[in-house]
N, C-alpha and C positions, 0 to 999 in steps of 0.2 A: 577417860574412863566414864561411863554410864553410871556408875554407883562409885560413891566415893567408899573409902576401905571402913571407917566406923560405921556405914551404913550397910555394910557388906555385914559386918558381926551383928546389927543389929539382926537383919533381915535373918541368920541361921538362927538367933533367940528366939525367932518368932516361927524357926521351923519352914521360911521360906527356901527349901533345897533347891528347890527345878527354878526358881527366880533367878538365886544365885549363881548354879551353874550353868543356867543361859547367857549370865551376866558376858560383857566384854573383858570388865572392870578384873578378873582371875586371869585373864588372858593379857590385859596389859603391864603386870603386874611384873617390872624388871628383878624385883628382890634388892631394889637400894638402901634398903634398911630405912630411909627416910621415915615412913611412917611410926615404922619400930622404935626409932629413936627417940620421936617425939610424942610417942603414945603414952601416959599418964597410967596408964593401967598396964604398962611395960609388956603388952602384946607382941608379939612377933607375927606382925602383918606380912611379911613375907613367905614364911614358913606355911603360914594359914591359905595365903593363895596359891602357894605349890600343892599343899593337900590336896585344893578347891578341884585346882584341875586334872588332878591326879583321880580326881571325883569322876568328872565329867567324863573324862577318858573312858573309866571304867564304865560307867551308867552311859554310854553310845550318843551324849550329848555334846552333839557338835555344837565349834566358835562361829558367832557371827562374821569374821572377818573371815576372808580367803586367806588359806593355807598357813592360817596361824597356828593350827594346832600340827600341823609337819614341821613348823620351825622348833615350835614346842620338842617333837619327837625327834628332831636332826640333833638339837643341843643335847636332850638325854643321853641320846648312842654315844654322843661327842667325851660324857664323863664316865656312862659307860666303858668306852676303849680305854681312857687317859689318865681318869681319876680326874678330871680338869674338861673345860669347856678350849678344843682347839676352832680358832677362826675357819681357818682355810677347809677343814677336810668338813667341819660343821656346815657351811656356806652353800660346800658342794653335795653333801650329803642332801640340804633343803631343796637346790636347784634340781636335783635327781628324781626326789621325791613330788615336788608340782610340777615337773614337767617344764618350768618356766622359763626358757634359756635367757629371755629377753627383761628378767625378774629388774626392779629397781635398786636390787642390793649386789647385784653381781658386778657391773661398771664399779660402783665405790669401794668393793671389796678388792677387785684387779687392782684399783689404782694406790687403795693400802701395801695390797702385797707389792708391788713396784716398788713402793718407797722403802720397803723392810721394815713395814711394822707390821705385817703378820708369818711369821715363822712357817717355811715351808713343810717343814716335822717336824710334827707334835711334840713336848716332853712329857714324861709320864712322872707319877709323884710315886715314893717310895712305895706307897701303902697302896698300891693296886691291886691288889691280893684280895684283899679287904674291900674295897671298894666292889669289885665282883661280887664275893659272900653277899654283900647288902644287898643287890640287885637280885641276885637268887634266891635268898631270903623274902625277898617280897615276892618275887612271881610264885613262889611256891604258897605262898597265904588268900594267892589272890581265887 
């Protein structure tokens, strides 16, 4: 990360947006709850950097990395469809998306799915119903 996460809050106190959502620091940001856990001021740094890029997205601010923000949009579709983040159809949904056939995560991902630890089809969680409404719910406000 370029900015560590309490410097990421600072930097919005100060009104620094376009800093922010230049940052990498929103884009590398897995959602391990680490930060959250151990934040004193019981923050949900995770939630905060989904916002961030959810930010960016909308304000045409593209990530410094290559095709981080397609992965970004591969995993969305992926909860999108499922209510759930699926490896396999996510994976290929990102390879589709850059073009990348020769990408560094497609070998490790093959070699997962060999061993049977990523499920060939998806499962869906009960509340998919719901999970849609949210997603329409926001495109409609946006």
């Amino acid at each position: 990360m370029d900015i560590r996460p309490n410097s990421i809050i600072r930097m919005i106190q100060m009104g620094m947006k376009k800093e922010v959502l230049g940052s990498s620091a929103i884009w590398f940001c897995v959602y391990c709850q680490t930060c959250g856990t151990r934040c004193p001021n019981k923050i949900h740094i995770g939630i905060l950097m989904d916002a961030l890029r959810e930010m960016a997205v909308e304000e045409g601010i593209p990530a410094k990395e290559k095709n981080i923000h397609l992965f970004h949009e591969a995993f969305i579709q992926s909860v999108r469809r499922g209510g759930r983040a699926h490896e396999v159809t996510m994976l290929m949904d990102y390879v589709l998306r850059s073009r990348d056939l020769m990408t560094g995560s497609l070998i490790p991902g093959i070699r997962l799915f060999l061993k049977g630890k990523f499920p060939l089809l998806p499962s869906f969680i009960k509340g998919r119903q719901e999970i849609k409404r949210i997603f329409e719910r926001c495109e409609r406000k946006k």
